[in-house]
N, C-alpha and C positions, 0 to 999 in steps of 0.2 A: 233716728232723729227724735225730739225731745217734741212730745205731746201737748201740744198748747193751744188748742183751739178745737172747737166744734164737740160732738157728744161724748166721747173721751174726755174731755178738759172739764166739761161739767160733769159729769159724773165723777173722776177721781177729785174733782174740789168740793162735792160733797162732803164724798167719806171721809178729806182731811181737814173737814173742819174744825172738826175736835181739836186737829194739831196745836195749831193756834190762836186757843183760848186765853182770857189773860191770867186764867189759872197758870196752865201750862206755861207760859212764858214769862210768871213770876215762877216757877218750878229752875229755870236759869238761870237766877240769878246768882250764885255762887260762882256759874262757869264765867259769867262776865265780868264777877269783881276777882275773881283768883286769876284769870287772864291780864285781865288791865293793872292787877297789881305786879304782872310781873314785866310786864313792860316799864312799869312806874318805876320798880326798883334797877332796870338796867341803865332805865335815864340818870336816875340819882347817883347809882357809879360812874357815869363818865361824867357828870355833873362836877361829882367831887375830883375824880381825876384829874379833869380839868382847871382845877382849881376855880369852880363856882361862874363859870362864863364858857359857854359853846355854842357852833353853830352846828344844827343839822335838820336835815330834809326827815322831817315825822312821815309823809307819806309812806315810803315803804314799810317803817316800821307799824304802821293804822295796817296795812294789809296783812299782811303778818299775825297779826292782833286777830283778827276777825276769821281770816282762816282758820287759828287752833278755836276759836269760839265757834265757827260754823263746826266746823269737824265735831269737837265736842257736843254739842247742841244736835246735829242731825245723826252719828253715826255713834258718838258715845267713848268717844278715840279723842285724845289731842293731837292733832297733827306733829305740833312738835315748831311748828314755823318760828316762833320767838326764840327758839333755842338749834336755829341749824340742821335741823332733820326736814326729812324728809322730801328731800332736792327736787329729786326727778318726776313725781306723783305732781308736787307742787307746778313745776314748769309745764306739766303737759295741760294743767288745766290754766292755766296763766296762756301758754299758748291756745288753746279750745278759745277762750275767753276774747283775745285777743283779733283770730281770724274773725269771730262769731260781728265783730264793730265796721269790718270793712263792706263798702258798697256793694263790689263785686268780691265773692266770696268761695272759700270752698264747699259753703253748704249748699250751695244751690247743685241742684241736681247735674246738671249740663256741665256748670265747673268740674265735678269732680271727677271726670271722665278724662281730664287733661293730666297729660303726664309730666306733672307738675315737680320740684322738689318737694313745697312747700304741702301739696297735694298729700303726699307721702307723708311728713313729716303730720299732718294732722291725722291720718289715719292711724300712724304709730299713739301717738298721743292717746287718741281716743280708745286703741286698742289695751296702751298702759292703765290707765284709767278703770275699764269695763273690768280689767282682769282683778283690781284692787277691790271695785265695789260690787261684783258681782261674788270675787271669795268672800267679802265681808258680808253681804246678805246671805250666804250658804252658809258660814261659819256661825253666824248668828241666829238663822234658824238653828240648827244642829246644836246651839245649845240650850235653846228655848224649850225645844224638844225633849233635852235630858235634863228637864226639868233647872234650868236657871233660871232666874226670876225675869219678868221684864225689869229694863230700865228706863228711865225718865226721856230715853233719845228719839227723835221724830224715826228712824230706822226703826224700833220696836215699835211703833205705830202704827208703819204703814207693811210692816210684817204680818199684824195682826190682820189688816186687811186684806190679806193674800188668800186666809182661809175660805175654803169653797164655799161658792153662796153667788147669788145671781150676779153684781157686780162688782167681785172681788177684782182685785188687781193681779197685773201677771208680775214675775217678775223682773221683766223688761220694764215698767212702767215704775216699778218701785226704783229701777236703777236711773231712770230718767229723772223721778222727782228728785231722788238726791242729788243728782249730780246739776239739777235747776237751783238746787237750793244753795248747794256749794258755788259755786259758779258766779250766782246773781245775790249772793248771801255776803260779799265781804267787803266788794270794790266798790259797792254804791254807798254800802256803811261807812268804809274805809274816807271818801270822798266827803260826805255830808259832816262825817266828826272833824277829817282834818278843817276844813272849812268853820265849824263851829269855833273850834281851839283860836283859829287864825283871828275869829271875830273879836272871842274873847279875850286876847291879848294886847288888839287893840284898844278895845274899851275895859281898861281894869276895874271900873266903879261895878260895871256889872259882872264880874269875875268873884 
């Protein structure tokens, strides 16, 4: 379960202070104007297809948007989301995300004991999932090690803090922040921009 509270929680929000400086997070901006530009140009194709008049639900394409920008941004990988990849990595955490909202849940300890479908299917999920970002933190040491450079992505970050030293991180707790970051990284973005757009279409003079 994902580390969120009490002497674990402040101590790794120490060490990832760094992460999110506004250096660092001007260090992104490239991944956010070459993503959003390429959302931009698929609208302006069916725009024109269209012959210059259509309707569609932005929502899912904002989610989409923000996944390949979280991915990018934390792991250093596009997902691929705005262009049809990567299906089943994407559903398992869409589903994670999903159970993560109900009252009664399967994270709570006692639920997870019911032999449930859905039970099952979040364990699969979560099992997809670990196997993706647990090889990608292996594969990324391993080349950190044979000497490839760091890159700009909060995974080479919090790799770095894995090195032995009093409160280094394990890497179970590296695979938690990422998978916090991806998770609670796209849908509340996704939500507050499509929201902004809706405002600004209303009101053109401030557009």
């Amino acid at each position: 379960m994902l580390t969120n509270h009490g002497a674990d929680w402040q101590r790794q929000r120490t060490l990832m202070q760094g992460i999110f400086s506004p250096q660092r997070m001007a260090g992104f901006h490239d991944i956010f104007v070459g993503c959003s530009e390429q959302l931009a140009s698929q609208w302006l194709a069916e725009l024109e297809s269209q012959g210059g008049c259509f309707r569609r639900d932005i929502y899912p394409d904002l989610t989409m948007l923000f996944l390949d920008i979280v991915g990018d941004a934390a792991l250093g990988i596009n997902f691929g989301a705005l262009s049809g990849r990567g299906g089943e990595l994407l559903s398992s955490i869409r589903f994670i995300l999903k159970q993560s909202t109900y009252p009664t849940h399967q994270f709570m300890a006692w639920w997870q004991r019911l032999p449930l479908p859905s039970n099952r299917q979040l364990a699969d999920a979560f099992a997809l999932v670990d196997d993706f970002l647990y090889g990608f933190i292996h594969q990324r040491r391993a080349a950190i090690q044979q000497g490839v450079a760091c890159s700009e992505s909060l995974l080479d970050v919090l790799l770095q803090a894995t090195e032995p030293g009093e409160d280094a991180l394990t890497d179970k707790e590296v695979r938690d922040n990422l998978l916090a970051i991806i998770v609670n990284g796209y849908e509340t973005v996704a939500t507050s921009t499509g929201i902004t757009l809706d405002l600004l279409a209303r009101h053109p003079e401030q557009l």
